[in-house]
C-alpha positions in Angstrom: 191.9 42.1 81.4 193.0 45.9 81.0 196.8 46.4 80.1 199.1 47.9 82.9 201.0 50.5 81.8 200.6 54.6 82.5 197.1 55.5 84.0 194.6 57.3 81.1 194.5 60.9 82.3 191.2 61.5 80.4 188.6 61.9 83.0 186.1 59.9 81.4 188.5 57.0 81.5 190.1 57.6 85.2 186.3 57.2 86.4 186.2 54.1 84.3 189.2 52.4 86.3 188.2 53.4 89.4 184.6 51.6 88.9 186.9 48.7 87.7 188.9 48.9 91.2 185.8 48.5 93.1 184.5 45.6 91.2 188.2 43.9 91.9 187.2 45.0 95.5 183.9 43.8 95.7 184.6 40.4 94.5 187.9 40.3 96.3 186.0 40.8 99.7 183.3 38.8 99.3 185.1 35.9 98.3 188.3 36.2 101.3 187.3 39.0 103.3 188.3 42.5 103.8 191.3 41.2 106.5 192.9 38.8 103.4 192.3 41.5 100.6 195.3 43.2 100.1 196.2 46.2 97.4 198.2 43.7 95.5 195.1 41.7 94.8 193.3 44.3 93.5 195.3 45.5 91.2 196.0 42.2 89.4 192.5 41.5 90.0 191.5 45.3 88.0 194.5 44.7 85.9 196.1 48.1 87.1 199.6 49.0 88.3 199.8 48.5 92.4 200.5 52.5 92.2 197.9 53.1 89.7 195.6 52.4 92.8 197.1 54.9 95.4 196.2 57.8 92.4 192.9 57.2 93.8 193.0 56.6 97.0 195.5 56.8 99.7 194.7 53.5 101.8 193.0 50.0 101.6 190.1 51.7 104.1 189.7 54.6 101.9 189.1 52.4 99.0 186.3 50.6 101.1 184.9 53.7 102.0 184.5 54.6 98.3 183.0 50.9 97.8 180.1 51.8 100.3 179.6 54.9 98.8 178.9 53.2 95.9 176.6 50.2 97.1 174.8 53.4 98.7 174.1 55.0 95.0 173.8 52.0 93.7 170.8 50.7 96.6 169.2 54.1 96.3 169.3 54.2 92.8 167.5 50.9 92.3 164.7 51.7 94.9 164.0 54.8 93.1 163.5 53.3 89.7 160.7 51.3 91.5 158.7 54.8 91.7 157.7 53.6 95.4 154.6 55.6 96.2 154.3 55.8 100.1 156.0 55.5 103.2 156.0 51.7 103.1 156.5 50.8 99.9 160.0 53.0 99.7 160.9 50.9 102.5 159.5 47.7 101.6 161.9 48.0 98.2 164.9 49.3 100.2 164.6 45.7 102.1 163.9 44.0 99.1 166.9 45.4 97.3 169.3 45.9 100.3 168.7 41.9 100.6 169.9 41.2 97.2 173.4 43.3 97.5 175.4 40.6 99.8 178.4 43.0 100.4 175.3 45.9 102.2 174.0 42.9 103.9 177.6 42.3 105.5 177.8 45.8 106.3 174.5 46.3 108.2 174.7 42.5 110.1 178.2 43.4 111.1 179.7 40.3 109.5 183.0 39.5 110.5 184.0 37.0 108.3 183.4 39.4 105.1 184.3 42.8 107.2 187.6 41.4 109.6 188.4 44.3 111.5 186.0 46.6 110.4 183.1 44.5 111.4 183.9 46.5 115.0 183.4 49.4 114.0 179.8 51.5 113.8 177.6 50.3 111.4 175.2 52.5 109.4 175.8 55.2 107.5 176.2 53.4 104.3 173.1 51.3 103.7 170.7 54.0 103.3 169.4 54.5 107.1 171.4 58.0 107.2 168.5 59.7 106.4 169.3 63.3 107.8 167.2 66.6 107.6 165.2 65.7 104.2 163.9 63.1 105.5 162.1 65.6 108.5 160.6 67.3 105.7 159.2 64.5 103.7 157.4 62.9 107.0 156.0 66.6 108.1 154.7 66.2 104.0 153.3 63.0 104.9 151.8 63.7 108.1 149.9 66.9 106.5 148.3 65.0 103.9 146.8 62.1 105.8 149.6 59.5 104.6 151.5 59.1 108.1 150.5 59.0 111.5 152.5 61.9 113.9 152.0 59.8 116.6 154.0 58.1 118.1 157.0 60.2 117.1 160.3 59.3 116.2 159.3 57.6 113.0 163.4 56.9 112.3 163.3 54.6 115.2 160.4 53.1 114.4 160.9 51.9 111.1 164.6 51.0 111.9 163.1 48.9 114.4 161.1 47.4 112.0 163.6 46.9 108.6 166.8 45.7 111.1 164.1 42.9 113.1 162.9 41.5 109.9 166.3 41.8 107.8 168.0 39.5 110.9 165.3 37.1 111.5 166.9 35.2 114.1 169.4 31.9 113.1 168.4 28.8 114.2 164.9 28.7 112.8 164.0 25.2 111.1 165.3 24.6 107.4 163.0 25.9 104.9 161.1 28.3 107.6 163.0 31.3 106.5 161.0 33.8 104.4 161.6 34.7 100.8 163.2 37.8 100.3 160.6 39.2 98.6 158.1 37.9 101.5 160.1 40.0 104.1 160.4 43.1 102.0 156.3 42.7 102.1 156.2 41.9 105.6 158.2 45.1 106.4 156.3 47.4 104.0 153.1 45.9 106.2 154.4 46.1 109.1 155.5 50.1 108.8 151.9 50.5 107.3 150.7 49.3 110.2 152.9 51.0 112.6 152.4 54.5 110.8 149.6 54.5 108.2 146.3 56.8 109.3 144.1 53.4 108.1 142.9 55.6 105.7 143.5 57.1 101.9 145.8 60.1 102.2 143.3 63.4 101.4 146.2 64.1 98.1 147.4 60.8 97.0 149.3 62.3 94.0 151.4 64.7 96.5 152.1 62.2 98.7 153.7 60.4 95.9 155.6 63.2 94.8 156.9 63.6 98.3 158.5 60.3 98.4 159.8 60.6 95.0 161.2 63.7 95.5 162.7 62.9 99.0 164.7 59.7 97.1 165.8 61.8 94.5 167.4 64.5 97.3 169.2 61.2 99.0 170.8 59.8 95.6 171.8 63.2 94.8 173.2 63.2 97.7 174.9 60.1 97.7 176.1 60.3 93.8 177.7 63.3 95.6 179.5 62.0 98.0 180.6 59.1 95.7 182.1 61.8 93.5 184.5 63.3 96.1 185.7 59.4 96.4 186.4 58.3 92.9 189.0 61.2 92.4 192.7 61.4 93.0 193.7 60.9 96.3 194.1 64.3 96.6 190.3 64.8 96.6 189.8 62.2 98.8 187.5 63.1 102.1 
């Protein structure tokens, strides 16, 4: 466990302590709960000074705020190092690894017993369905070569449709019936396919690749971005 004593002003080391707050954070919720987490537990849990915390940020929500910021890098990251190649495959590995990070899972099911209070708030945002203007472009890239259906329109709808119905299979189904992680991140890549794929090879395989490559790597640059503006001093905080 890291000393307490005066924070390191060298940047290098300030970012290093703030990544070491969110783990305390991260393991702190996950085991009691955002309600039962207070500051004091983090900081013995990061082995920083109680005021060492509030140099980064200002309250316990805008420490949470940075946490999601990071499981957003983090989730986005990890898909893109899969090199997914088409529509369904980006989102047949953003199931797949969304389903693996318990504290996203929380976040998107609206769990109350990890998320207390802010279980009522809007969900979103933060797991990677914020998908904005790029990803506009990347379908109208699709669509032109042959990868993606136009029809029927609002793709965001369809394949959120799609991830959030087979990421909360409903409760109650017979022990051992539940899918494998790994079998519903295939069912959902199939499923969009289904839903959106032309039925046939896209007339420039190799751009449509690029397309989704270079659409992930505008939303973690995005994300590492926004992360950036929430691991400084609580000045910089937005």
């Amino acid at each position: 466990m890291a000393k307490v004593g005066r924070p390191p002003q060298d940047p290098a080391r300030q970012l290093e302590r703030a990544h070491r707050i969110l783990d305390a954070v991260t393991e702190l919720v996950l085991r009691w709960g955002y309600d039962k987490t207070t500051i004091d537990d983090v900081a013995q849990r990061a082995g920083v000074a109680k005021g060492t915390i509030y140099l980064h940020w200002k309250t316990r929500d805008d420490i949470f705020a940075a946490l999601l910021r990071r499981e957003r890098v983090l989730l986005l990251t990890e898909v893109r190092d899969q090199a997914p190649a088409t529509l369904s495959e980006l989102f047949g590995e953003y199931a797949r690894v969304l389903l693996r990070r318990p504290l996203l899972r929380a976040v998107l099911g609206g769990d109350s017993e990890v998320l207390g209070k802010l279980s009522r708030r809007k969900r979103g945002g933060p797991t990677g369905f914020e998908l904005g203007a790029p990803f506009n472009g990347y379908v109208t890239e699709l669509v032109k070569h042959g990868a993606v259906r136009e029809d029927p329109g609002d793709h965001v709808v369809v394949i959120g449709s799609i991830v959030y119905g087979f990421l909360f299979l409903p409760d109650g189904r017979p022990a051992g019936d539940r899918p494998t992680e790994d079998r519903i991140a295939d069912l959902v890549a199939d499923t969009i396919e289904r839903a959106l794929g032309t039925g046939r090879p896209p007339s420039d395989p190799d751009a449509a690749t690029r397309a989704t490559l270079a659409f992930l790597d505008a939303m973690v640059e995005v994300a590492q971005q926004r992360l950036a503006l929430s691991l400084g001093s609580k000045e910089r905080v937005k």
